[in-house]
Structures are given as C-alpha cells and as structure tokens.
Predicted model as a PDB file, atoms N, CA, C, CB and O in Angstrom, pLDDT in the B-factor column:
MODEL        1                                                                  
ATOM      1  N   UNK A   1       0.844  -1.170   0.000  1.00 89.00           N  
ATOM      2  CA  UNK A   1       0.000   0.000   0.000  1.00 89.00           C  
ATOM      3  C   UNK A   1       0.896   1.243   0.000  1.00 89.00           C  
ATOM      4  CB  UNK A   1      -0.964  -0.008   1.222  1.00 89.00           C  
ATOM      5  O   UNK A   1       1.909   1.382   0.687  1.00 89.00           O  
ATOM      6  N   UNK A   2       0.383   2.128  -0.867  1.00 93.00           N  
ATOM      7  CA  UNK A   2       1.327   3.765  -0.863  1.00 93.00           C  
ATOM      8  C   UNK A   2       0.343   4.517   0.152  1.00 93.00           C  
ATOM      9  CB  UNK A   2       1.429   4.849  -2.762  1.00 93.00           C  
ATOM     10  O   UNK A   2      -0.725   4.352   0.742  1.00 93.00           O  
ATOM     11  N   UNK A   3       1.473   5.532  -0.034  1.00 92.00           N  
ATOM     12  CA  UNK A   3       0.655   6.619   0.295  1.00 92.00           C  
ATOM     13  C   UNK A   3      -0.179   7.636  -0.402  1.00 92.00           C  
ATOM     14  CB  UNK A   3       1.277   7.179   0.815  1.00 92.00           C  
ATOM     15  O   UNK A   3      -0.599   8.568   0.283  1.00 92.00           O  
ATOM     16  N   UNK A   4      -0.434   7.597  -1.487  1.00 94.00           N  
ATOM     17  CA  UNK A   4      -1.255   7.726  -2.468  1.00 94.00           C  
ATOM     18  C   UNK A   4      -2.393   7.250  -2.323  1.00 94.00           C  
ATOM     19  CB  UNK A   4      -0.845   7.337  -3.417  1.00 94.00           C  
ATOM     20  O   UNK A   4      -3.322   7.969  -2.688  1.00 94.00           O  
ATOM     21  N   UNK A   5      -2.601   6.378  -1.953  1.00 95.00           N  
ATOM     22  CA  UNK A   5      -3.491   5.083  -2.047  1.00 95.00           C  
ATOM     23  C   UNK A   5      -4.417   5.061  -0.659  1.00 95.00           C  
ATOM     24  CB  UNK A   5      -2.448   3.589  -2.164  1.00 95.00           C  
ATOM     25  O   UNK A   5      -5.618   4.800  -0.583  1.00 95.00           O  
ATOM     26  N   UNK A   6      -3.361   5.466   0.577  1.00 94.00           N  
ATOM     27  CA  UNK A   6      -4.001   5.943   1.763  1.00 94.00           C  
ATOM     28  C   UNK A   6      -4.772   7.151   2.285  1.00 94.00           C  
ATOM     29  CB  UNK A   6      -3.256   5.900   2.391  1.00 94.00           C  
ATOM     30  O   UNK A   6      -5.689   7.288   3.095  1.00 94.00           O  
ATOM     31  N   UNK A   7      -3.740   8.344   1.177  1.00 95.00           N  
ATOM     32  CA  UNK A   7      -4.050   9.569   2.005  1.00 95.00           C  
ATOM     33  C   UNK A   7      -5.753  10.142   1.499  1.00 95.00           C  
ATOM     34  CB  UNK A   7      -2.667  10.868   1.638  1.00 95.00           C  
ATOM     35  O   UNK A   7      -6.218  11.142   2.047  1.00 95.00           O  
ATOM     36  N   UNK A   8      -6.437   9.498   0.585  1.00 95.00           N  
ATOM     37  CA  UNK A   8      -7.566   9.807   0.289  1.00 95.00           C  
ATOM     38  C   UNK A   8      -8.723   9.388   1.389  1.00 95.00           C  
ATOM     39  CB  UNK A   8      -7.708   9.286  -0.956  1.00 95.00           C  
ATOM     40  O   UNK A   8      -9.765   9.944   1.734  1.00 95.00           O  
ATOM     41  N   UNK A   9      -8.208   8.415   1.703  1.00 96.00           N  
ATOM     42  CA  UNK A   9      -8.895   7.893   2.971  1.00 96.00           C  
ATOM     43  C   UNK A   9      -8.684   8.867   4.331  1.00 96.00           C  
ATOM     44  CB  UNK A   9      -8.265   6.371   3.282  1.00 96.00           C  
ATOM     45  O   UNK A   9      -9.539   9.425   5.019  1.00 96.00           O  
ATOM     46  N   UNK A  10      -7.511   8.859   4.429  1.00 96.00           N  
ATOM     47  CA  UNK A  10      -6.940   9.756   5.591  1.00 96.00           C  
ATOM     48  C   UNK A  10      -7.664  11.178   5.793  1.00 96.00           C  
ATOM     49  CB  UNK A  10      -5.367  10.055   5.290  1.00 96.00           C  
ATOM     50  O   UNK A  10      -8.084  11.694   6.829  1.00 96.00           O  
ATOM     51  N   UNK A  11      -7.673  11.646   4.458  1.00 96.00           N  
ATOM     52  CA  UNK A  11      -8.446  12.886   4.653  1.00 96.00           C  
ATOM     53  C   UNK A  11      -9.788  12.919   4.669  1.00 96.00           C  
ATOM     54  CB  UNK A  11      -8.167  13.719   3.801  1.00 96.00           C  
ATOM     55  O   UNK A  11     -10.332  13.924   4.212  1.00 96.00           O  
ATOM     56  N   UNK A  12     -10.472  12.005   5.111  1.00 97.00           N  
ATOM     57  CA  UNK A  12     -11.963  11.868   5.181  1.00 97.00           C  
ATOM     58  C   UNK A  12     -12.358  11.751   6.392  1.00 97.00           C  
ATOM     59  CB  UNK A  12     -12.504  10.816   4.496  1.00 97.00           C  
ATOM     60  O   UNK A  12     -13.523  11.796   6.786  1.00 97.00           O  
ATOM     61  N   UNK A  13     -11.052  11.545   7.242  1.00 97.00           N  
ATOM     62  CA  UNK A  13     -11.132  11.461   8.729  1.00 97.00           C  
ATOM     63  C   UNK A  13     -11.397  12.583   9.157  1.00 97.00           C  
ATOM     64  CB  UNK A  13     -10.041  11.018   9.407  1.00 97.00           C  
ATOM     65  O   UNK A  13     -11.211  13.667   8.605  1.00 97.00           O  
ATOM     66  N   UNK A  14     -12.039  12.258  10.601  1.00 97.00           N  
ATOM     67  CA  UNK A  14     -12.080  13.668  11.436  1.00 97.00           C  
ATOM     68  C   UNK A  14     -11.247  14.374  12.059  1.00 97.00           C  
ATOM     69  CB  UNK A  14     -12.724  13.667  12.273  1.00 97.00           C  
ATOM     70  O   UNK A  14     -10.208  13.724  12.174  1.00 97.00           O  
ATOM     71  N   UNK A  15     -11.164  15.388  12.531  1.00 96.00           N  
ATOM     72  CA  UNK A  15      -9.841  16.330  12.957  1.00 96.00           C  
ATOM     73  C   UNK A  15      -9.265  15.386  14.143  1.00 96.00           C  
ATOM     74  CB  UNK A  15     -10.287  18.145  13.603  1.00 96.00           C  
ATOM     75  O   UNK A  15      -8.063  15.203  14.339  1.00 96.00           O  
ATOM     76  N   UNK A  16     -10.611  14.658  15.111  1.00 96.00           N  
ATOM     77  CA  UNK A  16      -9.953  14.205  16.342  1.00 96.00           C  
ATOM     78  C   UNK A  16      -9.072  12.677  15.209  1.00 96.00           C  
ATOM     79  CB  UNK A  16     -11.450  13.708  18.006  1.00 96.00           C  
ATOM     80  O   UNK A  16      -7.856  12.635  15.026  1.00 96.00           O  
ATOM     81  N   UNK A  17      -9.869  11.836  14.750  1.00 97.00           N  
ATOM     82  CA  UNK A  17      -9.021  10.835  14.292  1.00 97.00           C  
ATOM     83  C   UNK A  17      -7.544  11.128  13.459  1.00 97.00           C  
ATOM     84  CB  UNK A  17      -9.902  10.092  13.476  1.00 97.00           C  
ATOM     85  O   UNK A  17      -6.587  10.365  13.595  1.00 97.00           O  
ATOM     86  N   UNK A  18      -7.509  12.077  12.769  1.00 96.00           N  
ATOM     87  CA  UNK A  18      -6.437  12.307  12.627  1.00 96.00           C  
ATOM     88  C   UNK A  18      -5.165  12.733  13.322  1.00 96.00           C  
ATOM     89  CB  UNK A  18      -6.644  12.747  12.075  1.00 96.00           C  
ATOM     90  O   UNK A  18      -3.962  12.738  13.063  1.00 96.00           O  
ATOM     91  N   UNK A  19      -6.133  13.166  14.541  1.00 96.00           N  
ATOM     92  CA  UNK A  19      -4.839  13.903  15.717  1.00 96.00           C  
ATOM     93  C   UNK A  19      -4.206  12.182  16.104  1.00 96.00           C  
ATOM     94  CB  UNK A  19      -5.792  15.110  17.744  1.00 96.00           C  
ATOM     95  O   UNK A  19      -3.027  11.852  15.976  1.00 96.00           O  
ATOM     96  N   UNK A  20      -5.118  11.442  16.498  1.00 97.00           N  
ATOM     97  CA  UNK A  20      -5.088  10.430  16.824  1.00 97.00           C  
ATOM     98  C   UNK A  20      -4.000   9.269  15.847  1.00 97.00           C  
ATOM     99  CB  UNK A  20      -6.456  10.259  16.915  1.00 97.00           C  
ATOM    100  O   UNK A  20      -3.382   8.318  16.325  1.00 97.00           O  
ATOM    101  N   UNK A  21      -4.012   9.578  14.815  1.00 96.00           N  
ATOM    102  CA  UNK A  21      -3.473   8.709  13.779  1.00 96.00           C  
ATOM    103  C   UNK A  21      -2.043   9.436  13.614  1.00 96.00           C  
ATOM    104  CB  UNK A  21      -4.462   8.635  12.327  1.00 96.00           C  
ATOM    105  O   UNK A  21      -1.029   8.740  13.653  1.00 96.00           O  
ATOM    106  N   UNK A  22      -1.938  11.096  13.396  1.00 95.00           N  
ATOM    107  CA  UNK A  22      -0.899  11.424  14.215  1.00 95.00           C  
ATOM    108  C   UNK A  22      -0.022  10.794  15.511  1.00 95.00           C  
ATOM    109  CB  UNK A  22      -1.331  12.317  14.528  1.00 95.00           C  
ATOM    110  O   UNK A  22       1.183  10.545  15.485  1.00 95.00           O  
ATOM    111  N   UNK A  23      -0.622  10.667  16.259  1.00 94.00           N  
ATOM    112  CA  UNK A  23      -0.004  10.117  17.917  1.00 94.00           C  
ATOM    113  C   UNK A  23       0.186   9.046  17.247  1.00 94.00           C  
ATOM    114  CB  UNK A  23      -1.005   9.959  19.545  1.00 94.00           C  
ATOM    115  O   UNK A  23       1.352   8.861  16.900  1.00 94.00           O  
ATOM    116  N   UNK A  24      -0.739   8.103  16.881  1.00 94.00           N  
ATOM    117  CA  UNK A  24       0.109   6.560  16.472  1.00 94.00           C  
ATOM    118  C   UNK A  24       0.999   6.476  16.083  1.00 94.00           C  
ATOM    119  CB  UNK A  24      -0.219   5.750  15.691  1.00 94.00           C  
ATOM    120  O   UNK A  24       1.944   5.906  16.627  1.00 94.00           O  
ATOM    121  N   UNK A  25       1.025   7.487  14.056  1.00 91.00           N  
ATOM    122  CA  UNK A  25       2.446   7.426  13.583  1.00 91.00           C  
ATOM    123  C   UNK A  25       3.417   7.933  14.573  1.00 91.00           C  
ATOM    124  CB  UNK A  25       2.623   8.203  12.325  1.00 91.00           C  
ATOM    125  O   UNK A  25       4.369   7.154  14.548  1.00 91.00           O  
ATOM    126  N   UNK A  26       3.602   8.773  15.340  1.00 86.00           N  
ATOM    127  CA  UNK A  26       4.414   9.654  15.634  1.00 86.00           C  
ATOM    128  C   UNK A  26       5.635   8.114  17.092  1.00 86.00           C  
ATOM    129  CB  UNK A  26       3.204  11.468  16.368  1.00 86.00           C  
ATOM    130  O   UNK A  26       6.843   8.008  17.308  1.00 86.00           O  
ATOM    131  N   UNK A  27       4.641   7.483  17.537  1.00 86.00           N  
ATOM    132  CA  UNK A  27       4.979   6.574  18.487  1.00 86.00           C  
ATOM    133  C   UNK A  27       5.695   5.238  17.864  1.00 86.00           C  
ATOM    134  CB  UNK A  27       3.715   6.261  19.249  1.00 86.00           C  
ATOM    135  O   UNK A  27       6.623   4.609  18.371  1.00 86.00           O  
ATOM    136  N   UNK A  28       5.070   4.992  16.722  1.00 86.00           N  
ATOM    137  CA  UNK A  28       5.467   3.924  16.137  1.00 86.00           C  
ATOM    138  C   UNK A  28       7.273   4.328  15.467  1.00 86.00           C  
ATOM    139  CB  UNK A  28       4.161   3.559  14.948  1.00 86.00           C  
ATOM    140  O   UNK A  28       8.310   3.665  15.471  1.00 86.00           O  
ATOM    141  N   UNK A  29       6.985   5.513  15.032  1.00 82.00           N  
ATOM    142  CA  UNK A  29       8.340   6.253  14.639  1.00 82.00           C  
ATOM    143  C   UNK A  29       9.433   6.516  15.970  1.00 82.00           C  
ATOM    144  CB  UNK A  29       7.884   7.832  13.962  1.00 82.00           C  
ATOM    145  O   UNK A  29      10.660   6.490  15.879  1.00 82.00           O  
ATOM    146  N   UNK A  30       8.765   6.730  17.010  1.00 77.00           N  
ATOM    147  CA  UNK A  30       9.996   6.900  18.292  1.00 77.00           C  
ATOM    148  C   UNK A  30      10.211   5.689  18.772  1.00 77.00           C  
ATOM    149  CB  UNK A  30       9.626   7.837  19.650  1.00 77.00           C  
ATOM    150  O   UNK A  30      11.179   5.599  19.527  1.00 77.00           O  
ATOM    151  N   UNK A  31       9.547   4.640  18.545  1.00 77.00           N  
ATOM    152  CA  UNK A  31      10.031   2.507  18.797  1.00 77.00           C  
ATOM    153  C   UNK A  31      10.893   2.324  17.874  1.00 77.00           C  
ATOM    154  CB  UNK A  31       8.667   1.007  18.418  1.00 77.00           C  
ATOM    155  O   UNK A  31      11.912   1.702  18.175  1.00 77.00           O  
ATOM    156  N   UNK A  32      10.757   2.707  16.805  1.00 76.00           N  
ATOM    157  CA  UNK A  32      11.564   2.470  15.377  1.00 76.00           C  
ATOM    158  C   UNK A  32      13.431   2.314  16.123  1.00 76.00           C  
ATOM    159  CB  UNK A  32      11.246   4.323  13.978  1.00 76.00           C  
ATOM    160  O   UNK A  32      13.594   2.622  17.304  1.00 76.00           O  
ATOM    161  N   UNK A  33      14.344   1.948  15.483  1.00 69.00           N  
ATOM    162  CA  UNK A  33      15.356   2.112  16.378  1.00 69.00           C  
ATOM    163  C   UNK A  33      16.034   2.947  15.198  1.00 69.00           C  
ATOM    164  CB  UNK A  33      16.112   0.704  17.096  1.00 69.00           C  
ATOM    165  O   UNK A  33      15.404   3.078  14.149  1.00 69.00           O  
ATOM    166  N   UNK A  34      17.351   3.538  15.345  1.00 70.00           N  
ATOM    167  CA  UNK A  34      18.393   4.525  14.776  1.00 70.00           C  
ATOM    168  C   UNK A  34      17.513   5.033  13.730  1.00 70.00           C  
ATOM    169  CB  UNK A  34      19.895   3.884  14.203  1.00 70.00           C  
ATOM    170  O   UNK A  34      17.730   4.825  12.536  1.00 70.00           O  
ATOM    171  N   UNK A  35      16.350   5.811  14.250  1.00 71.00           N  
ATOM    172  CA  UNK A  35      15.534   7.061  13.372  1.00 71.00           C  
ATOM    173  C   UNK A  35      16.468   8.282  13.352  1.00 71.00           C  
ATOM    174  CB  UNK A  35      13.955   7.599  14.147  1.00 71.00           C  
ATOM    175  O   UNK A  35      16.644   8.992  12.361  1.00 71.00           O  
ATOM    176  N   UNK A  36      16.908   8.410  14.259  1.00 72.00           N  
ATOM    177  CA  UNK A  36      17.237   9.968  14.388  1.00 72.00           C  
ATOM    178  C   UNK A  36      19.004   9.781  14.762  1.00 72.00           C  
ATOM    179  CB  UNK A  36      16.116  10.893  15.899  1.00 72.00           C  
ATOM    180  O   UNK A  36      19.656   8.900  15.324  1.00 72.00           O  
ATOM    181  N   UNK A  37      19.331  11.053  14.147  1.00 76.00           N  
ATOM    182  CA  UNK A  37      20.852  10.645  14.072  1.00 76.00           C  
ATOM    183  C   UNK A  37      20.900  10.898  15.654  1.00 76.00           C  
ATOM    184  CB  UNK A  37      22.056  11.679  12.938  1.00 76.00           C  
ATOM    185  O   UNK A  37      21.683  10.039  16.058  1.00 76.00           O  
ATOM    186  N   UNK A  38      20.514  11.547  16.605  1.00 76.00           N  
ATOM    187  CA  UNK A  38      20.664  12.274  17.852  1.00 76.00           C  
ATOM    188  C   UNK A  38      21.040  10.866  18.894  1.00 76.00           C  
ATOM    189  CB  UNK A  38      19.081  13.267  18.280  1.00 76.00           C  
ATOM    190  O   UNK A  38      20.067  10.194  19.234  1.00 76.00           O  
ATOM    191  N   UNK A  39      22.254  10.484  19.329  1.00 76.00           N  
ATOM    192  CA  UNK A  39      21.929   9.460  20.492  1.00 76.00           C  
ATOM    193  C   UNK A  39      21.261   9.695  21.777  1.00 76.00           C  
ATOM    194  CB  UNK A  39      23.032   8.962  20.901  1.00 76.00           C  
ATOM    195  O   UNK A  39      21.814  10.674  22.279  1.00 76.00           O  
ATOM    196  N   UNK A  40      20.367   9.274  22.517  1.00 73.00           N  
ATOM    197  CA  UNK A  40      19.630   9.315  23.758  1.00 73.00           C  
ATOM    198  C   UNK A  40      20.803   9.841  24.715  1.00 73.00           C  
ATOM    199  CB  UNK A  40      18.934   7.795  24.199  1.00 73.00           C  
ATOM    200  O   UNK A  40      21.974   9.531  24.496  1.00 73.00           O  
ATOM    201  N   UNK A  41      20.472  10.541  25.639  1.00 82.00           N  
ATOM    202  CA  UNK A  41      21.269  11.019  26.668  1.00 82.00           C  
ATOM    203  C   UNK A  41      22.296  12.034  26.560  1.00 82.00           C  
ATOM    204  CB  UNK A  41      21.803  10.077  27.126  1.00 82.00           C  
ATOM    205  O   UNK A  41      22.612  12.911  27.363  1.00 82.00           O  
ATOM    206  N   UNK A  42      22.741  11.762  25.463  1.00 86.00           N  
ATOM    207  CA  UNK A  42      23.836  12.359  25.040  1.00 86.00           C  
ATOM    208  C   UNK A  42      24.124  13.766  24.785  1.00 86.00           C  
ATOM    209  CB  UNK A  42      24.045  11.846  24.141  1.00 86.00           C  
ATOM    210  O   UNK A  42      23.417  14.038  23.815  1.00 86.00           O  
ATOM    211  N   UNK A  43      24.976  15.131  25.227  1.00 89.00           N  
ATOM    212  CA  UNK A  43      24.724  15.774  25.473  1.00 89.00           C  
ATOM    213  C   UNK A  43      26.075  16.453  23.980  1.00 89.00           C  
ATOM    214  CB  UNK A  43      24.508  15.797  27.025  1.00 89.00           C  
ATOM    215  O   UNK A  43      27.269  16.342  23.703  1.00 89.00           O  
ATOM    216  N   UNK A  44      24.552  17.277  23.334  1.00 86.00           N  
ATOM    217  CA  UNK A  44      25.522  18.045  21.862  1.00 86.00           C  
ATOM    218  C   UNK A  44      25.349  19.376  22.252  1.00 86.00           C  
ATOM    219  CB  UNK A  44      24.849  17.833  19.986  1.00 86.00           C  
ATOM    220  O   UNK A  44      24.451  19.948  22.870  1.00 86.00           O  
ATOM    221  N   UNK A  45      26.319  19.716  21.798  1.00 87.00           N  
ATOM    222  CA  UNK A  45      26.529  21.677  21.498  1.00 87.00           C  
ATOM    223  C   UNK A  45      26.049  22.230  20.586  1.00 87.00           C  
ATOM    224  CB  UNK A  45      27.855  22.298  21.206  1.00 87.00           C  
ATOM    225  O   UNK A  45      26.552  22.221  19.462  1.00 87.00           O  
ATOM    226  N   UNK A  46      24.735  22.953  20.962  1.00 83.00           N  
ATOM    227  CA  UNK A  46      24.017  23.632  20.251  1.00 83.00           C  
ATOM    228  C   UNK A  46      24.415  25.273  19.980  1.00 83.00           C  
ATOM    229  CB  UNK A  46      22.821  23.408  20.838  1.00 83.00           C  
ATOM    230  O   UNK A  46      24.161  26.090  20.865  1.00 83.00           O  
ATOM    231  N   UNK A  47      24.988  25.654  18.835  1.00 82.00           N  
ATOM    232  CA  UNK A  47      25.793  27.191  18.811  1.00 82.00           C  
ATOM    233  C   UNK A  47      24.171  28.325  19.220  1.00 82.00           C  
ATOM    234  CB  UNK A  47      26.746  27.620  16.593  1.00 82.00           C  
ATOM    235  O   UNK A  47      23.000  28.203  18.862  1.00 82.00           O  
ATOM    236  N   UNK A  48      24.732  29.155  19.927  1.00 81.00           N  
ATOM    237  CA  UNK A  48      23.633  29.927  20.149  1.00 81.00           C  
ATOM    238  C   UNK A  48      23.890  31.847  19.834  1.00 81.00           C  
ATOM    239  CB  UNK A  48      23.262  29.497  21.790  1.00 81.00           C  
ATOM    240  O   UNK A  48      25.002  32.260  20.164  1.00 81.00           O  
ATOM    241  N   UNK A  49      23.087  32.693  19.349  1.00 76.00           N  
ATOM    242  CA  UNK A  49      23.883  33.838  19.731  1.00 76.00           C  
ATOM    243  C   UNK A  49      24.225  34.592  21.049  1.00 76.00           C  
ATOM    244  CB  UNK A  49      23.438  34.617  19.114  1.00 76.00           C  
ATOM    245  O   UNK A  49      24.764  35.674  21.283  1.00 76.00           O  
ATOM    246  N   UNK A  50      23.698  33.590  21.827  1.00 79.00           N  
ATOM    247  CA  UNK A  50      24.067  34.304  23.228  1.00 79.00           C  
ATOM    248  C   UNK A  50      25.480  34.218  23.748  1.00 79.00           C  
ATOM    249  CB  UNK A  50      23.226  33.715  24.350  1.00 79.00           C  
ATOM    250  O   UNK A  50      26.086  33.148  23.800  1.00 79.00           O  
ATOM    251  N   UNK A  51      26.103  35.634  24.217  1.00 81.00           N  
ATOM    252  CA  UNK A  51      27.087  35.912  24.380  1.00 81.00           C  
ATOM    253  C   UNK A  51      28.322  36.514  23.221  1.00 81.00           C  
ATOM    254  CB  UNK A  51      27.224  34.962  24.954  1.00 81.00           C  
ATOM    255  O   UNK A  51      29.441  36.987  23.418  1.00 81.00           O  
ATOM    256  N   UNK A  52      27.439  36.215  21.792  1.00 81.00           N  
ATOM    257  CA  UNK A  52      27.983  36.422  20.794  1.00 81.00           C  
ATOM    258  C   UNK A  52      27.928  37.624  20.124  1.00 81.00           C  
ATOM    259  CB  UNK A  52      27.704  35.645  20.203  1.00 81.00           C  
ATOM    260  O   UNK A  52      27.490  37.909  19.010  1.00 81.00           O  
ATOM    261  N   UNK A  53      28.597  38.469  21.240  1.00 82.00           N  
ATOM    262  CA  UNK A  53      28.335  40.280  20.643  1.00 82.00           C  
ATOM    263  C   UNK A  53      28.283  40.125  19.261  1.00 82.00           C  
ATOM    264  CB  UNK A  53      29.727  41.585  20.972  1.00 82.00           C  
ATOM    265  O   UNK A  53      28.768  39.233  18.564  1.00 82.00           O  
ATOM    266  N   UNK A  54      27.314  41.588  18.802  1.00 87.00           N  
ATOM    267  CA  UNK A  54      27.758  41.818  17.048  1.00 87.00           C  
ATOM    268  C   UNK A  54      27.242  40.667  16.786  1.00 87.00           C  
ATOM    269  CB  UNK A  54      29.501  41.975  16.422  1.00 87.00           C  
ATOM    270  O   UNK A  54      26.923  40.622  15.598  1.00 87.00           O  
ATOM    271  N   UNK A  55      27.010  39.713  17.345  1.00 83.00           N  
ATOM    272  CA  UNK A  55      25.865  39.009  16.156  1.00 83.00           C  
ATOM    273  C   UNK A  55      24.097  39.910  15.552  1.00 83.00           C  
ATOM    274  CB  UNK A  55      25.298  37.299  17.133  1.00 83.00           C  
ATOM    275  O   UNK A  55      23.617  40.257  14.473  1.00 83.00           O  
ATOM    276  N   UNK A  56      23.872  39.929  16.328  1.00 84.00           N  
ATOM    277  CA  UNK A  56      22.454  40.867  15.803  1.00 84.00           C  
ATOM    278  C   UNK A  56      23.032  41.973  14.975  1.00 84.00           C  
ATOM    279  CB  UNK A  56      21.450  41.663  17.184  1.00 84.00           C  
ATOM    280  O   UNK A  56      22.022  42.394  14.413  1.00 84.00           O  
ATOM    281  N   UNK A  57      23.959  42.650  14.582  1.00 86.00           N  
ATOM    282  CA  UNK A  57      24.513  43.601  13.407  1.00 86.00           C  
ATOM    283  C   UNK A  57      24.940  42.658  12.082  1.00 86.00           C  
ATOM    284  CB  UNK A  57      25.977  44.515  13.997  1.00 86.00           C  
ATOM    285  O   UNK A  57      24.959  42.868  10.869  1.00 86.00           O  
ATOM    286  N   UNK A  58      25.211  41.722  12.782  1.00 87.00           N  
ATOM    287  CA  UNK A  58      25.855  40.731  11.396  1.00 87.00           C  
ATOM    288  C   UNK A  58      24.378  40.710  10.622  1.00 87.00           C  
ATOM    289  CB  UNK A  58      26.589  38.697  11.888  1.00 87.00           C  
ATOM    290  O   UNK A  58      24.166  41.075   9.466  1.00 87.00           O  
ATOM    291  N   UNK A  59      23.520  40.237  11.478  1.00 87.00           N  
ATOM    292  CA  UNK A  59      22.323  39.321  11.203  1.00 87.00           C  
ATOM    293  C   UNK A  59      21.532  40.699  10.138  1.00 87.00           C  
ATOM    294  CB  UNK A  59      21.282  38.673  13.007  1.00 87.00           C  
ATOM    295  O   UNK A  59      21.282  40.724   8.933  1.00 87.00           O  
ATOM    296  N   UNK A  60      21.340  41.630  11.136  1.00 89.00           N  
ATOM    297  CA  UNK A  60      21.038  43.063  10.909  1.00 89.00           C  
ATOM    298  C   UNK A  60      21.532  43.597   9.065  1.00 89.00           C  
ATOM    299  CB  UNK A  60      22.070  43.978  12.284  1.00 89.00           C  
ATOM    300  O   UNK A  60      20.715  44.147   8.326  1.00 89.00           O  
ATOM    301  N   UNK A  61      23.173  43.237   8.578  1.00 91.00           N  
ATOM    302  CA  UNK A  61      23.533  43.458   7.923  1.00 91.00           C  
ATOM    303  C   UNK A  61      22.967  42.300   6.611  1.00 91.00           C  
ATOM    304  CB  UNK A  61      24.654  43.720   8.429  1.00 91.00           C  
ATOM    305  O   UNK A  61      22.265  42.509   5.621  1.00 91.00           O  
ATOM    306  N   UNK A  62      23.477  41.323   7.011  1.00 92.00           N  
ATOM    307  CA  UNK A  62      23.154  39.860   5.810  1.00 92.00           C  
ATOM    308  C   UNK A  62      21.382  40.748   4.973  1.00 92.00           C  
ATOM    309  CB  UNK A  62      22.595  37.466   7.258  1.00 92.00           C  
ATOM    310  O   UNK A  62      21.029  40.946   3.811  1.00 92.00           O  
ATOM    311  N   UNK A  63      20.617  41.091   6.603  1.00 91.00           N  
ATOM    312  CA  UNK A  63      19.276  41.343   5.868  1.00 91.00           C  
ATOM    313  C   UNK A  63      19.006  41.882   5.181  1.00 91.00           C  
ATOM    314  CB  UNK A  63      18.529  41.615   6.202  1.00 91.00           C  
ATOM    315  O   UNK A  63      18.193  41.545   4.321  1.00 91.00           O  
ATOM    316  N   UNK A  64      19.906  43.612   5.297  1.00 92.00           N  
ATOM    317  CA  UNK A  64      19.561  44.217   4.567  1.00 92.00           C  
ATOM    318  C   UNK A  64      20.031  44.289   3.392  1.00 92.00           C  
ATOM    319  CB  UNK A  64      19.495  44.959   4.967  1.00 92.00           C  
ATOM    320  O   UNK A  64      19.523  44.811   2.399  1.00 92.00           O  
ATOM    321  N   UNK A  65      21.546  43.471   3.567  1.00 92.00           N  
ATOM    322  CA  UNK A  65      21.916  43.290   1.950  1.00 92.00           C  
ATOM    323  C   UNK A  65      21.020  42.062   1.233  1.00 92.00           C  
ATOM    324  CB  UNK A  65      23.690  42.852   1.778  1.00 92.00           C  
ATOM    325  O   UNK A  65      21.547  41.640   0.203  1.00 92.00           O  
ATOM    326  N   UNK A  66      19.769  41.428   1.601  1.00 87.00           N  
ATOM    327  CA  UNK A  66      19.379  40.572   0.820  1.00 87.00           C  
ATOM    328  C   UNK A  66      18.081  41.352   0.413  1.00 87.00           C  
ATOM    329  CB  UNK A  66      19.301  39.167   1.420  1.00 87.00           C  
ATOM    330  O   UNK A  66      17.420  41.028  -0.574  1.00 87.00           O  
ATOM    331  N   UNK A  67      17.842  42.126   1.021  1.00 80.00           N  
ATOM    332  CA  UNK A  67      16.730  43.165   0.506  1.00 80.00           C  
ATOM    333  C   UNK A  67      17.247  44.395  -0.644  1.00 80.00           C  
ATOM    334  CB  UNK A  67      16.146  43.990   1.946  1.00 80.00           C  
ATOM    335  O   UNK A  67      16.453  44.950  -1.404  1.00 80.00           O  
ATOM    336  N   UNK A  68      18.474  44.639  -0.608  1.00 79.00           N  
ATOM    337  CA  UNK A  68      19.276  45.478  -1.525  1.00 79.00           C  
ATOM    338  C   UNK A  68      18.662  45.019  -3.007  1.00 79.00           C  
ATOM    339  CB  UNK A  68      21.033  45.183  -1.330  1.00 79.00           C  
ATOM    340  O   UNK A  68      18.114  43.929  -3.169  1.00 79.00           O  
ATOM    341  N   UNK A  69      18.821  45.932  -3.986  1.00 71.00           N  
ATOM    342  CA  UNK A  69      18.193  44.908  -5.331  1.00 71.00           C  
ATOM    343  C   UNK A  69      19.931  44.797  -5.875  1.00 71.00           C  
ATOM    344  CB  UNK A  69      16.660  45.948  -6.880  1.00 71.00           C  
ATOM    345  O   UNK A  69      20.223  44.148  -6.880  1.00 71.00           O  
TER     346      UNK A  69                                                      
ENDMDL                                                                          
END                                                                             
C-alpha cells in the first residue's frame, strides 16, 4: 500500500481521528530504532547567539543586503 493510495482515505477522517493517527504514527516512529541521528542522553553543542556580541549587526547586515536589489 502507498501513500497515495491511503491519504484519500486519511483525509476523510475527522480532525480528532487524525490527531489520533498522528499520535500513532508519531509513536510507532519513536520505537523504530536509529531514526534519528541524535543518540539518547547524550549531550551536543548547540551554537547559540548568546554571548555572541555583534551578532544581531551581522544578522542586521546579511538582511539588509538581501533586501538590496
């Protein structure tokens, strides 16, 4: 079966069954094993601009040169 084949059905559902069919897929996908590159527990470095003076001017700048013609 595709998903082609399903989603006509799918959309005939009601808002609650679909929330619902949501939660299923969504559970069946977090049992799944090595879905996500992220290992459990494991603690990554997320870059942030905090502390990163002159970032909001950088950011500030990129914008307005992409609005420039």
């Amino acid at each position: 079966m595709t998903l082609s084949e399903v989603l006509p059905s799918v959309r005939q559902l009601s808002i609650i069954e679909k929330l619902k069919l949501i939660r299923i897929l969504a559970e069946d996908l977090e049992a799944a094993e090595d879905i996500s590159p992220l290992k459990p527990f494991k603690v990554y470095d997320l870059p942030t601009p905090y502390n990163n003076f002159g970032a909001g001017a950088t950011l500030m700048q990129a914008l307005e040169s992409e609005n420039q013609p």
